[in-house]
TORDOTOR-414352 format. One record per residue (C-alpha): residue number from 1; x, y, z; chain; residue in one letter. Coordinates in Angstrom, 1 decimal. Layout:
REM TORDOTOR-414352
+---------+--------+--------+--------+------+-------+
! koldren !     xx !     yy !     zz ! guza ! lomar !
+---------+--------+--------+--------+------+-------+
!     NUM !      X !      Y !      Z !    A !     A !
...
+---------+--------+--------+--------+------+-------+
This chain:
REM TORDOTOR-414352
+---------+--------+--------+--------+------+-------+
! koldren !     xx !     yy !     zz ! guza ! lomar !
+---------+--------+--------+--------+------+-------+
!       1 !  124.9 !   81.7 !  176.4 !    A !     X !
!       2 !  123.3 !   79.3 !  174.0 !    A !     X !
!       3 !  126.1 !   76.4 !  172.8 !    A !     X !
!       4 !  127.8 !   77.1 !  169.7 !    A !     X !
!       5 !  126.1 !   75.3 !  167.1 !    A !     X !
!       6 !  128.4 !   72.0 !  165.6 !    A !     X !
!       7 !  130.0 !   73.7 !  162.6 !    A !     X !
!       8 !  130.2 !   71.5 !  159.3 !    A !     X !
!       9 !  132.2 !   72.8 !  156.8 !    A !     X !
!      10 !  129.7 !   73.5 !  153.4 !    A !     X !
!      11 !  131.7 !   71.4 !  150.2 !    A !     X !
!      12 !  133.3 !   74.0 !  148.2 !    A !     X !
!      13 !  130.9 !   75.7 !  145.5 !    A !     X !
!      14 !  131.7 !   74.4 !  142.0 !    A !     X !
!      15 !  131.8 !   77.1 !  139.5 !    A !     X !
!      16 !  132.8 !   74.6 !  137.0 !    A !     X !
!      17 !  129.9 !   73.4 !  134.6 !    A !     X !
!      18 !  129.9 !   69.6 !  134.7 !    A !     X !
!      19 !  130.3 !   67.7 !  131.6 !    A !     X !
!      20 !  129.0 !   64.5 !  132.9 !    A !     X !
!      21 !  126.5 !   63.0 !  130.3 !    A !     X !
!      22 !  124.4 !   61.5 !  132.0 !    A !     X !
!      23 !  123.1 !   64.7 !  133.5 !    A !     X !
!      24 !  123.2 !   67.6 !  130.5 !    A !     X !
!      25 !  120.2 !   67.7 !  128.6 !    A !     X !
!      26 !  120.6 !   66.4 !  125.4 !    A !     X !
!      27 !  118.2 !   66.8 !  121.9 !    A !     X !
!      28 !  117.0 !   64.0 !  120.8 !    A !     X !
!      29 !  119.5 !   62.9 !  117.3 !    A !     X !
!      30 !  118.3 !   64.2 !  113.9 !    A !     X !
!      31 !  116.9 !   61.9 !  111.7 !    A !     X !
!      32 !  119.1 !   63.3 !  108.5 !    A !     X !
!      33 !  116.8 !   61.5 !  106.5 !    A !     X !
!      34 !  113.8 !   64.2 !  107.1 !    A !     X !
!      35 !  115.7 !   67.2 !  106.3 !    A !     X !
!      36 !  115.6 !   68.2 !  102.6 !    A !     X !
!      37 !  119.0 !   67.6 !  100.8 !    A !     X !
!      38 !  118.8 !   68.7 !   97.2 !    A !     X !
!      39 !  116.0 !   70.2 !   95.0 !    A !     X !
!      40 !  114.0 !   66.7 !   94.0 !    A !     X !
!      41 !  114.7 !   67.1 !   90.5 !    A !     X !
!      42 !  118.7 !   67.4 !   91.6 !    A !     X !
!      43 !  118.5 !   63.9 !   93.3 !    A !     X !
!      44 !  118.9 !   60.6 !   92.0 !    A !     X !
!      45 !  114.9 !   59.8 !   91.5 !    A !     X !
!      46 !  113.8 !   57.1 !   93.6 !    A !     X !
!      47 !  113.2 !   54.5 !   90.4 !    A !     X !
!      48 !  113.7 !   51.2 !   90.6 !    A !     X !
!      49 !  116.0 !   50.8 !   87.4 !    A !     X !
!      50 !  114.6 !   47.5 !   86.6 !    A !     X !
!      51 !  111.1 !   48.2 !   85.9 !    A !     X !
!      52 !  112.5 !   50.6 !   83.1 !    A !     X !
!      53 !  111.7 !   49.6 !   79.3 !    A !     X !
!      54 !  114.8 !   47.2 !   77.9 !    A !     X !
!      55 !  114.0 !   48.8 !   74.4 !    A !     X !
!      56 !  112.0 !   51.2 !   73.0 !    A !     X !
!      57 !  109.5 !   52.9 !   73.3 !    A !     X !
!      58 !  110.5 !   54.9 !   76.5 !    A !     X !
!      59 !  107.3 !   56.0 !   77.3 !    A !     X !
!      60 !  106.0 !   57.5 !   80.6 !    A !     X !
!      61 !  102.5 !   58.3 !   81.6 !    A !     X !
!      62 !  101.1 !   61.7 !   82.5 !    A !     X !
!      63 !   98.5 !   61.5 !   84.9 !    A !     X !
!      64 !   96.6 !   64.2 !   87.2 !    A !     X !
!      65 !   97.1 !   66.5 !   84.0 !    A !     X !
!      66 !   95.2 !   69.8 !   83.8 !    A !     X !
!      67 !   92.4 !   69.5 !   81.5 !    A !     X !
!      68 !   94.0 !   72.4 !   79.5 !    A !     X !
!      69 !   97.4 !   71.5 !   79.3 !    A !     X !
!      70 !   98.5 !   71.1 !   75.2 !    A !     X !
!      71 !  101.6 !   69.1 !   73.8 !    A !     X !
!      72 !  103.8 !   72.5 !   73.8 !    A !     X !
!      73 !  103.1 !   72.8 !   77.6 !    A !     X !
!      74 !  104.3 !   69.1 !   78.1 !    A !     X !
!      75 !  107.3 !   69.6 !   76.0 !    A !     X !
!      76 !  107.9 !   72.3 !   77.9 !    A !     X !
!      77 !  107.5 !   70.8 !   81.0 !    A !     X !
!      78 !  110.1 !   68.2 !   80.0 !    A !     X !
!      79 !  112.5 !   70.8 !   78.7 !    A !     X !
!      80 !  116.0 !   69.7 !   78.3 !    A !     X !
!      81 !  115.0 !   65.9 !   77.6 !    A !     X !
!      82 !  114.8 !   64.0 !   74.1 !    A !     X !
!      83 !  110.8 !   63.9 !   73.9 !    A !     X !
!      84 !  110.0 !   62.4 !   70.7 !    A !     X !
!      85 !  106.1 !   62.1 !   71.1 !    A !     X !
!      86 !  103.3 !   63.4 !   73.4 !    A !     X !
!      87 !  100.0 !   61.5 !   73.8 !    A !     X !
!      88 !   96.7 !   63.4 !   75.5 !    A !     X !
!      89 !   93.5 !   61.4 !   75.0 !    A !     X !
!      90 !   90.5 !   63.2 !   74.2 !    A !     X !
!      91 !   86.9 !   62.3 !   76.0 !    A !     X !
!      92 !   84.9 !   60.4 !   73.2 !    A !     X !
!      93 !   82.0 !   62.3 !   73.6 !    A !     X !
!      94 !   83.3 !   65.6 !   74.0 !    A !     X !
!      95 !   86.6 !   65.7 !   71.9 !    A !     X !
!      96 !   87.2 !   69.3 !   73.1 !    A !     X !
!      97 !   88.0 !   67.9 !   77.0 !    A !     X !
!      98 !   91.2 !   66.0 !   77.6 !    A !     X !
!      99 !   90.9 !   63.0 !   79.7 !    A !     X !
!     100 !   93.6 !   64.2 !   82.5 !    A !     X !
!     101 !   96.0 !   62.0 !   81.4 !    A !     X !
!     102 !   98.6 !   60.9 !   78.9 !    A !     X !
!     103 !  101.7 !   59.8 !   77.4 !    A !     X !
!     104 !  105.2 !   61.3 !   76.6 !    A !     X !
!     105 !  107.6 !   59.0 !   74.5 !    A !     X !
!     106 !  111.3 !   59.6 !   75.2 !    A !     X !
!     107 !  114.5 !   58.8 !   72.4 !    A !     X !
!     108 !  116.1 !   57.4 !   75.2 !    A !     X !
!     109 !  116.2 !   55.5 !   78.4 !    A !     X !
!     110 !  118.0 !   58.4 !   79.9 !    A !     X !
!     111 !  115.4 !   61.0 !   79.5 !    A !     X !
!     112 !  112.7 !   58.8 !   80.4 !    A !     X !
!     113 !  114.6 !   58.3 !   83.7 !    A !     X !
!     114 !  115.3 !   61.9 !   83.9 !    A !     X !
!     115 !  111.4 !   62.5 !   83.0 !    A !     X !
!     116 !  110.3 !   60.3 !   86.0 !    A !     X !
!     117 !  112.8 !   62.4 !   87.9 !    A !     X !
!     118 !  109.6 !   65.1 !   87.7 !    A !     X !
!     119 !  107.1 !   62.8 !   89.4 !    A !     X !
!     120 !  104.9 !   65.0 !   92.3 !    A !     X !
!     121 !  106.2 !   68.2 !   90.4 !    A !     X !
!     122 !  103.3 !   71.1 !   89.5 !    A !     X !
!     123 !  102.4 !   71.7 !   86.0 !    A !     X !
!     124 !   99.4 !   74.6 !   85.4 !    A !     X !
!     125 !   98.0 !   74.5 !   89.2 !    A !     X !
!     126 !   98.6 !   70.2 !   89.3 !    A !     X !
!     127 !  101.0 !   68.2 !   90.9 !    A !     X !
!     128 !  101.3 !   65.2 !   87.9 !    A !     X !
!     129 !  102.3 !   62.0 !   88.3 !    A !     X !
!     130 !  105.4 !   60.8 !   85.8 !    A !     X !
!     131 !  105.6 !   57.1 !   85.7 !    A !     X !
!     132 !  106.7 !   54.2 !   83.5 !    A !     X !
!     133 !  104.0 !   53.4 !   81.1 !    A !     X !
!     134 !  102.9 !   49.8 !   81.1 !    A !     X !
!     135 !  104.4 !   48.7 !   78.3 !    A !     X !
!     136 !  101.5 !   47.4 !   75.5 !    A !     X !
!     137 !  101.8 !   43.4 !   75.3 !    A !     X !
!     138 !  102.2 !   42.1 !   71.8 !    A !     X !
!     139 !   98.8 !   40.7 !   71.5 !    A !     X !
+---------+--------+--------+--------+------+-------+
């Protein structure tokens, strides 16, 4: 008869999941900052408070406007805010065609921050860009 093989007794089957860290797969962390938090407009805009008029005129520039866009449509677009003034320059040579940019003066520093708030948002089929207006020198 052929010798009775040397048994070793097996260790004891765990049916206990492990918990040690080192070996559970774990997802790489979220980088919070990615995810969206609030509707844009809803946030605190991104504005460095400093580069903001002292005193009037509050006025931010419109750019990357669509060429039919008209004062009520800007006004509009700026609904709820003290807008005291809209500027749209006109092509010299063809007075019909706007240039794709402009101006909107606000009553107060508020809505002008508020306004730049709006940066990147669409208006017609355009995303427009609201920023401060350089203010005009005293020349």
């Amino acid at each position: 008869p052929c010798p009775t093989p040397e048994r070793r007794p097996f260790p004891a089957a765990s049916t206990m999941w492990h918990s040690n860290d080192d070996d559970v797969y774990r997802a790489p962390p979220i980088d919070r900052s990615l995810l969206p938090t609030a509707p844009r407009a809803a946030r605190e805009p991104n504005i460095d408070r400093s580069r903001l008029p002292k005193s009037p005129p509050y006025t931010a520039f419109l750019g990357n406007l669509p060429y039919d866009v008209t004062e009520e449509s800007i006004k509009d677009f700026f609904r709820g805010l003290n807008i005291s003034a809209v500027r749209l320059p006109r092509e010299p040579t063809n007075p019909e065609r706007l240039k794709g940019f402009g101006y909107a003066e606000f009553e107060d520093i508020d809505s002008l921050f508020q306004a730049l708030s709006l940066n990147e948002e669409s208006l017609g089929n355009r995303r427009i860009r609201v920023d401060v207006a350089d203010q005009a020198q005293d020349k």
